[in-house]
DRENMARFI-278639 format. One record per residue (C-alpha): x, y, z; chain. Coordinates in nm, 4 decimals, padded with zeros to 6 digits. Example, Ala and Ser with C-alpha at 12.3 -4.5 7.8 and 13.67 -1.06 7.14 Angstrom:
01.2300,-00.4500,00.7800,A
01.3670,-00.1060,00.7140,A
! end
This chain:
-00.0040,-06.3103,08.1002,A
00.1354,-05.9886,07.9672,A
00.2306,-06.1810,07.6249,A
-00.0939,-06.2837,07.6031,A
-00.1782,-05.9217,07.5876,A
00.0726,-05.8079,07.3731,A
-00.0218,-06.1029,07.1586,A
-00.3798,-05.9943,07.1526,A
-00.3187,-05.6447,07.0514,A
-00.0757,-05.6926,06.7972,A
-00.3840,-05.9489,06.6475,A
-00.6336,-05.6124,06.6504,A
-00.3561,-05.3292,06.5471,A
-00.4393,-05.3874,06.1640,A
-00.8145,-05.3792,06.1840,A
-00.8286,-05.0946,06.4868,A
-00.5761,-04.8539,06.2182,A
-00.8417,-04.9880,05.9197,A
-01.0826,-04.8914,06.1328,A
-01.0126,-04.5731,06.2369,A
-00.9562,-04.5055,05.8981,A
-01.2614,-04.5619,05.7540,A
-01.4037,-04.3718,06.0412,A
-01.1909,-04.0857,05.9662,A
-01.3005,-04.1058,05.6003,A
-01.6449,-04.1152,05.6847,A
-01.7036,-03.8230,05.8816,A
-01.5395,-03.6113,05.6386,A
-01.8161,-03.3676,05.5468,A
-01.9259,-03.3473,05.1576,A
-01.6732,-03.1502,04.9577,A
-01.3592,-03.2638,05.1742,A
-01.0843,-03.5376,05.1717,A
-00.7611,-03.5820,05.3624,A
-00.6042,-03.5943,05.6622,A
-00.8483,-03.4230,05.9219,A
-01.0863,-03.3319,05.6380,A
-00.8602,-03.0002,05.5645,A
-00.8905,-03.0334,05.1916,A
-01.1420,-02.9763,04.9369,A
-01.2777,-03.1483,04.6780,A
-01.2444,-02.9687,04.3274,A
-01.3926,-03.2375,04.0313,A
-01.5792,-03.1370,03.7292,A
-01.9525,-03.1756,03.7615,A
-01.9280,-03.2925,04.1406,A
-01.8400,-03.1298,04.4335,A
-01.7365,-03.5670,04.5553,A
-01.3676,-03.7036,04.5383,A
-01.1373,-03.9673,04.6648,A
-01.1252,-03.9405,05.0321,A
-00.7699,-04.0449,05.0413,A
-00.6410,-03.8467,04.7570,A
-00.8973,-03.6310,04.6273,A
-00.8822,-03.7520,04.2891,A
-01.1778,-03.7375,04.0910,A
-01.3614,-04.0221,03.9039,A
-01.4315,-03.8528,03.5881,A
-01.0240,-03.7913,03.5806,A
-01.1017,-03.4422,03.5350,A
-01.0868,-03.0903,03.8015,A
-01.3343,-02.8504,03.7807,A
-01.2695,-02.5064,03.5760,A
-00.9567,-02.3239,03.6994,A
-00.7827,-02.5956,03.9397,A
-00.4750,-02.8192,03.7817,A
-00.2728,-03.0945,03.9404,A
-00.2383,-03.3544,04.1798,A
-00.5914,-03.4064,04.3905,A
-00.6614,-03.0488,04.1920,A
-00.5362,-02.8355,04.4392,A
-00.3588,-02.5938,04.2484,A
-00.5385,-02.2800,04.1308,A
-00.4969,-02.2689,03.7218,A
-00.3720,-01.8924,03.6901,A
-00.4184,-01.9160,03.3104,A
-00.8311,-02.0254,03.3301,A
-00.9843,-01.7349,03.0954,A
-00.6741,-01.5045,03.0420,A
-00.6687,-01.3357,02.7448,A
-00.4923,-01.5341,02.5153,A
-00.4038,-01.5327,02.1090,A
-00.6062,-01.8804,02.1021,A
-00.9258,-01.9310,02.3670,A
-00.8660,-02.3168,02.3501,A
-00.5369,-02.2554,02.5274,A
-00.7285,-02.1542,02.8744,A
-01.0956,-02.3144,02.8752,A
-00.9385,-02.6120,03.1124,A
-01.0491,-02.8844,02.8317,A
-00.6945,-03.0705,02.7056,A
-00.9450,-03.2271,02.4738,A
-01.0195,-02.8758,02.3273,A
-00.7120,-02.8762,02.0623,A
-00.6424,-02.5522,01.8622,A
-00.7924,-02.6144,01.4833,A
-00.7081,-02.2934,01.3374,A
-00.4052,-02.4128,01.2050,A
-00.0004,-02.4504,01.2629,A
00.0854,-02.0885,01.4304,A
00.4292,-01.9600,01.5396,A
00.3644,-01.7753,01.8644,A
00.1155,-01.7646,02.1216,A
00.0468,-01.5640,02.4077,A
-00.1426,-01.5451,02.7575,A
-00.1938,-01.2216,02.9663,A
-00.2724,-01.3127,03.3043,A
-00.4584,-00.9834,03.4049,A
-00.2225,-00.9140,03.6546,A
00.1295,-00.9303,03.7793,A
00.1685,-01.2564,03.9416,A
00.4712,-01.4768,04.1086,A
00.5142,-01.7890,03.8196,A
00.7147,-02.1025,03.8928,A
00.5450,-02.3880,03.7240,A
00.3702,-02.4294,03.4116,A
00.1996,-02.7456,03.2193,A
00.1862,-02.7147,02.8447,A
-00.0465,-02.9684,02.6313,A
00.0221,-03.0299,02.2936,A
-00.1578,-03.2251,02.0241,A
-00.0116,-03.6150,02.0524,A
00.0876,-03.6060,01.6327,A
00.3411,-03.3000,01.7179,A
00.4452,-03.3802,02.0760,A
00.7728,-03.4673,01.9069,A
00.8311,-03.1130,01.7804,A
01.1145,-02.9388,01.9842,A
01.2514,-02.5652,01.9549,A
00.9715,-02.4005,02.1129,A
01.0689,-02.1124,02.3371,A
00.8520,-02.0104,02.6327,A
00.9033,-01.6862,02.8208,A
00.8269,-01.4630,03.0932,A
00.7386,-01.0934,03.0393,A
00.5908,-00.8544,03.3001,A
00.4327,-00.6049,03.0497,A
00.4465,-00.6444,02.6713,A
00.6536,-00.3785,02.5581,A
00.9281,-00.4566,02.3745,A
01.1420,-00.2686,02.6353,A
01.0773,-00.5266,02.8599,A
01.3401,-00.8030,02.9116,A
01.1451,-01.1568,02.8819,A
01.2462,-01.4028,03.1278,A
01.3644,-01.7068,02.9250,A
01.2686,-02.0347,03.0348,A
01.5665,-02.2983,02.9110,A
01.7430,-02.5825,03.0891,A
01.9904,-02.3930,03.2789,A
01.6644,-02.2045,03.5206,A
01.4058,-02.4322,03.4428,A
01.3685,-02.7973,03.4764,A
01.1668,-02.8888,03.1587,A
01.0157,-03.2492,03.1877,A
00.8338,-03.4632,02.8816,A
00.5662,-03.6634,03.0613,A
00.4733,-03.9225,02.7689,A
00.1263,-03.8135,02.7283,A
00.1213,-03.4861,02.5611,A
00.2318,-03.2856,02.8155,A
00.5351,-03.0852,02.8888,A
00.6148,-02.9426,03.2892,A
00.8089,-02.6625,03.3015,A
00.9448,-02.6073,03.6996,A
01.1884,-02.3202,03.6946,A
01.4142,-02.3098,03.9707,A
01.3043,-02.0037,04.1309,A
00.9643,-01.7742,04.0997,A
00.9568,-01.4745,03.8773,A
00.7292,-01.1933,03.8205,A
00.5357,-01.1972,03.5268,A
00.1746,-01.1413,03.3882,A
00.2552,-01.2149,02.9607,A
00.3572,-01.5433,02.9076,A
00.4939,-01.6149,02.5240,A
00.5428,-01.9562,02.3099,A
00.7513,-01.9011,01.9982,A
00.8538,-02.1561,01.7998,A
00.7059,-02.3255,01.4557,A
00.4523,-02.5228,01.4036,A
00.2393,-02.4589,01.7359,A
-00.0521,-02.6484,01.7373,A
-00.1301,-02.6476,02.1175,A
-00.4504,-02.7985,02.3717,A
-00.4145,-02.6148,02.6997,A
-00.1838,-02.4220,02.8878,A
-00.1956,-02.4559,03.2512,A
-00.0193,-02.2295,03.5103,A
00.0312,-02.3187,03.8588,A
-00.0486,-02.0623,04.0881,A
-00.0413,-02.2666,04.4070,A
-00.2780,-02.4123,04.6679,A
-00.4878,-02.2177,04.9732,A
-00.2808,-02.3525,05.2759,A
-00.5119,-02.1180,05.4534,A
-00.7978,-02.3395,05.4076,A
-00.9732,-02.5043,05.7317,A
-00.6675,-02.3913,05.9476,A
-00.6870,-02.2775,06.3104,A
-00.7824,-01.9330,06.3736,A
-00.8366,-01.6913,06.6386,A
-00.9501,-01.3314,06.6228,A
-00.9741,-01.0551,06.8924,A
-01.3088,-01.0806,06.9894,A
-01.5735,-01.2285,06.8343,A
-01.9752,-01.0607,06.7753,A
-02.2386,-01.3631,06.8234,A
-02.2034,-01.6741,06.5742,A
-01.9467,-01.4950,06.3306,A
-01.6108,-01.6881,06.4487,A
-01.2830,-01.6488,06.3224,A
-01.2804,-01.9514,06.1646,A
-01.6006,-01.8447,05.9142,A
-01.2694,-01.6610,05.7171,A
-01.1272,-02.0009,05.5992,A
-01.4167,-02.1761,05.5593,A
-01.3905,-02.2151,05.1230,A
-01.6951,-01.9671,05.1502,A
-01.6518,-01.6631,04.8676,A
-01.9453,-01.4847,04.9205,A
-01.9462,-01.1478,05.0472,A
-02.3053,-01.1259,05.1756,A
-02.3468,-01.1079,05.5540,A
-02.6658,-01.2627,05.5473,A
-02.5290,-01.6036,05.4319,A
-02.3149,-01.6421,05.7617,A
-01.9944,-01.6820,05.6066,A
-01.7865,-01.3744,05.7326,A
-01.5844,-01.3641,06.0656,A
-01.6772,-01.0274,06.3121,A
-01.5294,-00.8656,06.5899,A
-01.7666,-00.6840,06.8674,A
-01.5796,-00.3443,06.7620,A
-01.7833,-00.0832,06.9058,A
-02.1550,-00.1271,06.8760,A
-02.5171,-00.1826,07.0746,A
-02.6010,-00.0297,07.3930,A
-02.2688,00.0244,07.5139,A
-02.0285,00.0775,07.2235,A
-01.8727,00.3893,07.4149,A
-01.7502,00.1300,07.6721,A
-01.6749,-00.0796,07.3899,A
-01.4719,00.1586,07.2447,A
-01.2058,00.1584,07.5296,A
-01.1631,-00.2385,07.5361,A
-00.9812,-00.3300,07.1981,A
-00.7187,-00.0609,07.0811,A
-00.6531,-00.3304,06.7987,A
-00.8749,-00.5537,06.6388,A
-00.7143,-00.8560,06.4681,A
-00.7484,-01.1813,06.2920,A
-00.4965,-01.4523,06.2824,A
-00.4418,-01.7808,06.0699,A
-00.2293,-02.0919,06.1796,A
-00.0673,-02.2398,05.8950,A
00.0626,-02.5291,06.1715,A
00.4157,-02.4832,05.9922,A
00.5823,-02.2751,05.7214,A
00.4936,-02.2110,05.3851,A
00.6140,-01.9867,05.0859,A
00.3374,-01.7609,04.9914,A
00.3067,-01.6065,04.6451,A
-00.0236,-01.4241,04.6646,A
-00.2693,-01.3230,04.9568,A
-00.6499,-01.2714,04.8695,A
-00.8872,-01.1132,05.0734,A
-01.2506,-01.0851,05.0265,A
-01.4459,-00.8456,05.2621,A
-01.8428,-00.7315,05.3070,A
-01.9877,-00.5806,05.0937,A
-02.0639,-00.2137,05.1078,A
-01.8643,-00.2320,05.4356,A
-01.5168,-00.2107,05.2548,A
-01.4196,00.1078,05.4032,A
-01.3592,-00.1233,05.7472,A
-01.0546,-00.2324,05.5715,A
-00.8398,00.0638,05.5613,A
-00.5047,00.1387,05.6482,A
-00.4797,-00.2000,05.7970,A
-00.1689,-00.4039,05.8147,A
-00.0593,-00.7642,05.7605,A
00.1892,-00.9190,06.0029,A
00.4327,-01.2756,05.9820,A
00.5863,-01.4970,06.0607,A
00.6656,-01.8108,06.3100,A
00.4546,-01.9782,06.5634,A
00.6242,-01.7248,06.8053,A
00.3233,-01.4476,06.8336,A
00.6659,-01.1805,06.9137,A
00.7969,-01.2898,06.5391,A
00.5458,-01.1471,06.3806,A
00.6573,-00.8890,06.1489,A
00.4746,-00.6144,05.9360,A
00.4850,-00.7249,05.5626,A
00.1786,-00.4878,05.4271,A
00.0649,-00.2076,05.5312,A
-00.2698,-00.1185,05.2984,A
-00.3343,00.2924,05.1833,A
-00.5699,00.4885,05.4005,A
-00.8528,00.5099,05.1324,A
-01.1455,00.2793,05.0436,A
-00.9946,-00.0678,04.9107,A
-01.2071,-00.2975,04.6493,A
-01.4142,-00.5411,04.7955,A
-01.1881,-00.7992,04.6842,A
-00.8430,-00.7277,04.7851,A
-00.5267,-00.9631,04.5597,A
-00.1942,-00.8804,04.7563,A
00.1101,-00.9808,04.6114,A
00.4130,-00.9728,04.8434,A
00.7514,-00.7987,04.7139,A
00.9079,-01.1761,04.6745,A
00.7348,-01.5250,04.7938,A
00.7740,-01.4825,05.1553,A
00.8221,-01.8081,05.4445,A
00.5566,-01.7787,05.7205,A
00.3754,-02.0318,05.9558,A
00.1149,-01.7256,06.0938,A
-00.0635,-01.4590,05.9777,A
-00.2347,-01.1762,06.1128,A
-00.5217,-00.9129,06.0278,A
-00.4388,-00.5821,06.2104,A
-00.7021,-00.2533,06.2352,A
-00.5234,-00.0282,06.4650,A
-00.7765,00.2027,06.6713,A
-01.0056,00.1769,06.9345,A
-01.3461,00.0135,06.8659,A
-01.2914,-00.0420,06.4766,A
-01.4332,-00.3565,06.3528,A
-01.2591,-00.6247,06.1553,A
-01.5233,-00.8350,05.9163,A
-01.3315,-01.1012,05.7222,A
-01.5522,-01.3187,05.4307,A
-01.2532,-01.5193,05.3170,A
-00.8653,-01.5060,05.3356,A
-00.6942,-01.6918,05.0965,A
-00.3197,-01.8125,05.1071,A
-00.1341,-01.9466,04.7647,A
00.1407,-02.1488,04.8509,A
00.3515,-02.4510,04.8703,A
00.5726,-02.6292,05.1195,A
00.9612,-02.4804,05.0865,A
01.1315,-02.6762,04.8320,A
01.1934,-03.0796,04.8826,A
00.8715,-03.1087,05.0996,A
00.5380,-03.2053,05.0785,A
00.2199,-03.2692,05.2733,A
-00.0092,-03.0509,05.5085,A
00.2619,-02.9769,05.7193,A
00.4958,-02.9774,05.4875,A
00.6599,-03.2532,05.7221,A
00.7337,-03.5290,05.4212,A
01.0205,-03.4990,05.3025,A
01.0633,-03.5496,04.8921,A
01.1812,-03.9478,04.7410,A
01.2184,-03.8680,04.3896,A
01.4386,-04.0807,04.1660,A
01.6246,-03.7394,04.0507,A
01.7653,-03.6429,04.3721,A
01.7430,-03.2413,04.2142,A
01.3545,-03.3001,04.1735,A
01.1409,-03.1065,04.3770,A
00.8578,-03.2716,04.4264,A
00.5019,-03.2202,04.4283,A
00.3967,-03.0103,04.7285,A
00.0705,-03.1728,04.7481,A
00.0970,-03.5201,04.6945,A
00.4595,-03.5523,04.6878,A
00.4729,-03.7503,04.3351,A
00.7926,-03.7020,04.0882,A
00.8291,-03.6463,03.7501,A
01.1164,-03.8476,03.7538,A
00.9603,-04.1310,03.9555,A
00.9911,-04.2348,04.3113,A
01.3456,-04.3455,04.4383,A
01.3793,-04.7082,04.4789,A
01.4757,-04.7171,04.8175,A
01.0867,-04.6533,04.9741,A
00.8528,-04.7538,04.7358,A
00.5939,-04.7322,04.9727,A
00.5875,-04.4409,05.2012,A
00.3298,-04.4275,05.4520,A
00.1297,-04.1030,05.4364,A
00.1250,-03.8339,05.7273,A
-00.2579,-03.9278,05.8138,A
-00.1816,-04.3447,05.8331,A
00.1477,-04.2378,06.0968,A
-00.1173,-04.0319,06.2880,A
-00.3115,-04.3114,06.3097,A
-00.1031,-04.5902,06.3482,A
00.0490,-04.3842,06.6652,A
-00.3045,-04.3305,06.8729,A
-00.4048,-04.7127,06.7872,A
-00.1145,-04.8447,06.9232,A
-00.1083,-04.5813,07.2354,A
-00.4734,-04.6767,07.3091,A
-00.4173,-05.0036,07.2772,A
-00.0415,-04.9869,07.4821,A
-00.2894,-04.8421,07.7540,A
-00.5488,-05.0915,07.7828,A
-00.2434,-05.3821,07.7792,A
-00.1191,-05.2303,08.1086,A
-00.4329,-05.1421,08.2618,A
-00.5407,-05.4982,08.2457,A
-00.1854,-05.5938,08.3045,A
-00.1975,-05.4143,08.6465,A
-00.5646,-05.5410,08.7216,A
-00.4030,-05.9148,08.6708,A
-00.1138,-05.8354,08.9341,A
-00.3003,-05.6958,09.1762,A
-00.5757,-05.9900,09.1614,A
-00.2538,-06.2653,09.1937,A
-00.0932,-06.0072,09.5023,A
-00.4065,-06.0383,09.6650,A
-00.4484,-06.4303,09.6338,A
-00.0871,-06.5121,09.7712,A
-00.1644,-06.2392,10.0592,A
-00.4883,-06.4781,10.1385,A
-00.3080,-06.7846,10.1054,A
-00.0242,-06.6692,10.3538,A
-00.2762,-06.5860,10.5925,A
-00.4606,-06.9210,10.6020,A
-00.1204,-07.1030,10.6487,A
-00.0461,-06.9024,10.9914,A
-00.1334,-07.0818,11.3070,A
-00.2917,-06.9264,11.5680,A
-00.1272,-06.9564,11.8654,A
-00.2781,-06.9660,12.2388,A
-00.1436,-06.8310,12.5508,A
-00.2120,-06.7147,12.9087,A
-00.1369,-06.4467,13.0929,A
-00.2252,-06.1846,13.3167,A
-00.4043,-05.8641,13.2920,A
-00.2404,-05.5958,13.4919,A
-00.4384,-05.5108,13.8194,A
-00.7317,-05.3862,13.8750,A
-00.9465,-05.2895,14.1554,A
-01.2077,-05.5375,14.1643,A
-00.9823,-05.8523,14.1168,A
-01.2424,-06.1181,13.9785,A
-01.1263,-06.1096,13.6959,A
-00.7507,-06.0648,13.6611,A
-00.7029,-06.3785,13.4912,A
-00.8011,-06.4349,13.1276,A
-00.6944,-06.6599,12.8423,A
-00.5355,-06.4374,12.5285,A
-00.5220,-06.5922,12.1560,A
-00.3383,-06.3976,11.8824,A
-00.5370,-06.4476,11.5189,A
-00.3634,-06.4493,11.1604,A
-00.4353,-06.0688,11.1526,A
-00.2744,-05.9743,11.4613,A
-00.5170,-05.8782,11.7008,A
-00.6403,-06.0086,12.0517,A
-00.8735,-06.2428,12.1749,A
-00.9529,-06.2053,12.5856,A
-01.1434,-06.4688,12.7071,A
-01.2244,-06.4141,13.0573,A
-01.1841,-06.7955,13.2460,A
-01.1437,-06.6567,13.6183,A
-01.5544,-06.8079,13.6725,A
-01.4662,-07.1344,13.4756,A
-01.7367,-07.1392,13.2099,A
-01.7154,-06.7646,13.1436,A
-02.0842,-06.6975,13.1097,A
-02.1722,-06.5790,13.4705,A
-02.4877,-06.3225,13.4364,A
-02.4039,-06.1468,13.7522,A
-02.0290,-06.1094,13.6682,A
-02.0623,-05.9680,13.2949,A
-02.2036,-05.6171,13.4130,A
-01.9419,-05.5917,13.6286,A
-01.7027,-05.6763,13.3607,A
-01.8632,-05.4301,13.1024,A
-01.8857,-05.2110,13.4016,A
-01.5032,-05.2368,13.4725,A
-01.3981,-05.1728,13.0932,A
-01.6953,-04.9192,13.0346,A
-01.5069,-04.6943,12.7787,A
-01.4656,-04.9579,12.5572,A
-01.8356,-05.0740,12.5633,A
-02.0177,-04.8014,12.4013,A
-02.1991,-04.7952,12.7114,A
-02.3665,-04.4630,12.8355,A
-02.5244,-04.1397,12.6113,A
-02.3571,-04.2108,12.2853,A
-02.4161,-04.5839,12.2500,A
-02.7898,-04.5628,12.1020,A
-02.6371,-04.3100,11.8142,A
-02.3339,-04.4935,11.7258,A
-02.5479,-04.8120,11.6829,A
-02.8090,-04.6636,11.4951,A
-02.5314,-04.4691,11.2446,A
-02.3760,-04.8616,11.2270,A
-02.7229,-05.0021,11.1300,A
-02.7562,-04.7767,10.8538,A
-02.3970,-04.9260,10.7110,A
-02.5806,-05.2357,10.6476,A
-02.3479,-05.4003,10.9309,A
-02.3319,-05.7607,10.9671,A
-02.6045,-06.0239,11.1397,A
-02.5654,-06.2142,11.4788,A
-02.6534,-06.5598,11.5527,A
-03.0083,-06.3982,11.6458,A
-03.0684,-06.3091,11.2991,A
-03.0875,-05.9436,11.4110,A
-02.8641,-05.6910,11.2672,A
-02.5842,-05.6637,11.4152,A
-02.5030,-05.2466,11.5303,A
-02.1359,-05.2833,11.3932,A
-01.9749,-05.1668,11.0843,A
-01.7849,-05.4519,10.8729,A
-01.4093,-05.3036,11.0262,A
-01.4560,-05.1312,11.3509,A
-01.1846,-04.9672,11.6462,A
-01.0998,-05.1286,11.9535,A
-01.3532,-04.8949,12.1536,A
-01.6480,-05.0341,11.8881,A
-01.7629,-05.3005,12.1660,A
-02.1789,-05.3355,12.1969,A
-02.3409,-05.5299,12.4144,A
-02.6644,-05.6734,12.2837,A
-02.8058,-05.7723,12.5641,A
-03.2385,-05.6939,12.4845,A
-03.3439,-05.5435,12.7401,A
-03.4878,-05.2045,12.8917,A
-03.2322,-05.1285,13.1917,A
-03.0241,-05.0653,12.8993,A
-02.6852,-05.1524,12.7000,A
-02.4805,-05.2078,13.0450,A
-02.7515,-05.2915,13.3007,A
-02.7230,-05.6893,13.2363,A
-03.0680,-05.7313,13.0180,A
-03.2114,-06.0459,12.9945,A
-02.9211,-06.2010,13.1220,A
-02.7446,-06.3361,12.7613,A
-02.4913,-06.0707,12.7823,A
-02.3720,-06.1213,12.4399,A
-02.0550,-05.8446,12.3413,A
-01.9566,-05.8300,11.9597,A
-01.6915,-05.6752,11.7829,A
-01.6153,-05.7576,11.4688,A
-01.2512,-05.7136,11.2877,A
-01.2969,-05.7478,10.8996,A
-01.5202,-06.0161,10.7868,A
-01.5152,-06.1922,11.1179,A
-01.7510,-06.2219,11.4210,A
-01.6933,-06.3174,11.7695,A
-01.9581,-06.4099,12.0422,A
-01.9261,-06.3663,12.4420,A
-01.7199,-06.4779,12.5819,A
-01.4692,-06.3967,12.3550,A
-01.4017,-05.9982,12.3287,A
-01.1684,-05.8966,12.0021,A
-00.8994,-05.5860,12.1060,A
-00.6168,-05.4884,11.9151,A
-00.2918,-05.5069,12.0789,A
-00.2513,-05.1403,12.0926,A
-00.5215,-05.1492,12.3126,A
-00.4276,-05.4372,12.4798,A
-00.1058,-05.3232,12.5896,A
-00.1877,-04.9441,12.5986,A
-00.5181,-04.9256,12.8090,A
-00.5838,-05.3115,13.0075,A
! end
């Protein structure tokens, strides 16, 4: 039978994981894709993508994202630049102003820079001897940071565009193209994704509706009124001077599940509350709360409402946490933002995957985990994190209901062989004789051992057994085990309401379905009561299971038997 099962499920494994699937995609609100709906959607002209991928059908990202499902935030969208075509996010927006030899971007600010995406005009993309370089201010004092095949792993994709991945992040904020002959379309630099987005959080205490989780949400905006900003209780209402003793730190934290390398922390708070935000301090580190380590520690004076932290080098965390230190001070939190990737030669929301690239040197994409060298041979067809997450609570679920129904068919075949044994068993019949008693009479009965054990007195002393003026005498004689006397109306009335079984009469019968050796009635109808004789039919019952016995045939068990006669 348990084949069968197994048989069964494996049948409904591939349409329960296609199923749960497509349930998974469809509950995904609008705006997110992916595994657990922890991604968001960034397509031109549509806030809609792939829920698998989070591609876009147009083929194009919106304004400032660049990459694989358009997760990465384009650092150069609107820099200043020698050439505005360069930044506007259009590749189809080629410079016309003619053949140049140099171009440059200034990023606004000093930023960490790993990857880069240059696109180039498809009658020139065989022009080489372009140099691209790193500067941190433009003053000639500056030493650029060249970008050439010994620190940088520069790739030619086929359609117009050339990735630059340099093997480790650099500060820079000027970024230069010399060369002849530039004709460019768009420069795109990488900046990373939000890891912090939709991740578990958890915050110190929490005033009415405004959660900790309100801080990842994807929400920008800065205005309290549109419900998008975490808040601690702090010290406020009727009794904030009670308050004030409860929380000698107010913090926030983010659970990045595992570890990432951060470039850049963003933090947008209320507005016109930004003075909550000083001299606060930003702690690291594992999933172990006691790893947590101070990384930032802000100035004790009003910050700007939009606060873009850049650590001292790219810095490996899995947690992150918002510290005001002082009693009653309140933390409000409208967004924290997290640019990242997984650590080199992973990939995925956990950063879990591990990289397959043909070029064994590759890293891959963190995102999507795609190569610029190809995938390696060898697994073609990796299953994604979401389809293994999947495919392992189908086939518990369904492992579970195979040995539930497993069990339920052993028990069922236990309990027929148990019947069948029983009906096979012969009663046997002997006689023998009760011990002594006062009032001999009846001494000498007939005894008959059923399948189940238990013992049938039949009292043959009178011949036929059904003398009226003996059976009072014999209830009389064995009066503790009749129910006779005060408690007998009570315990018959408590077995009626059991729903006991029916006599011959058709009257209910005052007896459970299982009752003790003691549970012995007499049903004789009549007003001198239970032991007084009746009417003379002196009928006893006790019944044992789901089987009745009539005067003059008494059921005991043979503890009683042997024990108490």
């Amino acid at each position: 039978m348990s084949l069968w099962v197994y048989f069964i499920a494996a049948m409904l494994l591939p349409q329960s994981l296609e199923s749960a699937k497509e349930e998974l995609r469809t509950k995904c609100p609008p705006g997110r894709f992916g595994p657990r709906c922890m991604y968001q959607c960034h397509c031109k002209g549509t806030n809609s993508c792939s829920l698998d991928t989070g591609s876009c059908a147009s083929g194009e990202c919106a304004r400032g994202y660049v990459g694989d499902g358009c997760q990465n935030v384009n650092l150069a969208f609107n820099a200043n630049t020698s050439s505005k075509n360069l930044v506007d996010s259009n590749a189809t927006s080629c410079q016309t102003e003619g053949l140049q030899s140099q171009h440059w971007l200034d990023l606004r600010e000093k930023l960490w820079l790993r990857r880069f995406t240059i696109v180039v005009t498809e009658s020139l993309k065989d022009n080489k001897g372009a140099q691209v370089f790193i500067q941190v201010t433009n003053s000639s004092d500056t030493k650029p940071e060249w970008m050439t095949s010994s620190n940088a792993r520069i790739t030619w994709s086929g359609n117009g565009e050339v990735d630059i991945f340099l093997e480790y992040a650099v500060q820079g904020r000027y970024l230069w193209i010399r060369g002849s002959n530039l004709l460019f379309c768009e420069v795109y630099v990488f900046g990373g994704r939000n890891v912090a987005l939709y991740r578990p959080t958890a915050q110190s205490s929490t005033l009415e509706k405004f959660t900790s989780s309100l801080a990842v949400d994807g929400v920008t905006s800065q205005r309290f009124a549109d419900n998008s900003c975490s808040h601690t209780k702090g010290a406020s209402g009727p009794n904030k001077f009670k308050e004030i003793f409860k929380e000698r730190v107010s913090w926030w934290r983010v659970n990045l599940t595992s570890r990432h390398v951060i470039s850049r922390i963003v933090i947008y708070s209320r507005l016109g509350y930004e003075e909550r935000l000083r001299w606060f301090h930003l702690r690291a580190g594992s999933l172990d709360p006691a790893s947590l380590l101070t990384v930032y520690q802000s100035p004790d004076k009003r910050p700007p409402s939009i606060l873009d932290i850049l650590p001292v080098t790219p810095m490996s965390l899995a947690v992150l946490q918002v510290d005001l230190y002082g009693r009653g001070r309140i933390l409000t939190l409208c967004e924290v933002q997290l640019f990242g990737e997984c650590p080199d030669m992973t990939y995925g929301p956990s950063c879990n995957n591990t990289c397959d690239c043909a070029d064994p040197e590759e890293v891959c994409d963190s995102f999507s985990g795609s190569c610029l060298s190809g995938q390696a041979d060898r697994e073609d067809d990796k299953e994604s994190e979401s389809d293994s997450l999947l495919t392992g609570i189908v086939v518990g679920v369904i492992l579970v209901v195979a040995f539930l129904i497993l069990g339920l068919f052993i028990a069922l075949w236990l309990r027929r062989r148990n019947n069948k044994r029983n009906d096979k068993t012969e009663e046997s019949t002997t006689t023998t004789d009760l011990p002594s008693q006062d009032d001999d009479t009846y001494e000498v009965v007939e005894t008959t051992h059923n399948s189940q054990g238990d013992v049938i007195l039949r009292d043959v002393s009178t011949g036929n057994g059904n003398s009226t003026s003996a059976r009072p005498s014999f209830r009389q004689k064995f009066n503790s085990l009749t129910l006779c006397g005060a408690n007998s109306t009570k315990k018959k009335t408590d077995a009626r309401k059991k729903g006991g079984m029916r006599s011959r009469k058709g009257g209910p019968m005052p007896l459970p379905p299982r009752v003790t050796a003691s549970d012995v009635y007499d049903d004789a109808n009549s007003s001198g009561g239970a032991c007084a004789g009746g009417d003379g039919s002196g009928e006893m019952y006790e019944v044992l299971g789901d089987r009745e016995y009539e005067s003059p045939y008494t059921v005991f068990k043979p503890a009683v038997y042997n024990n108490t006669l």
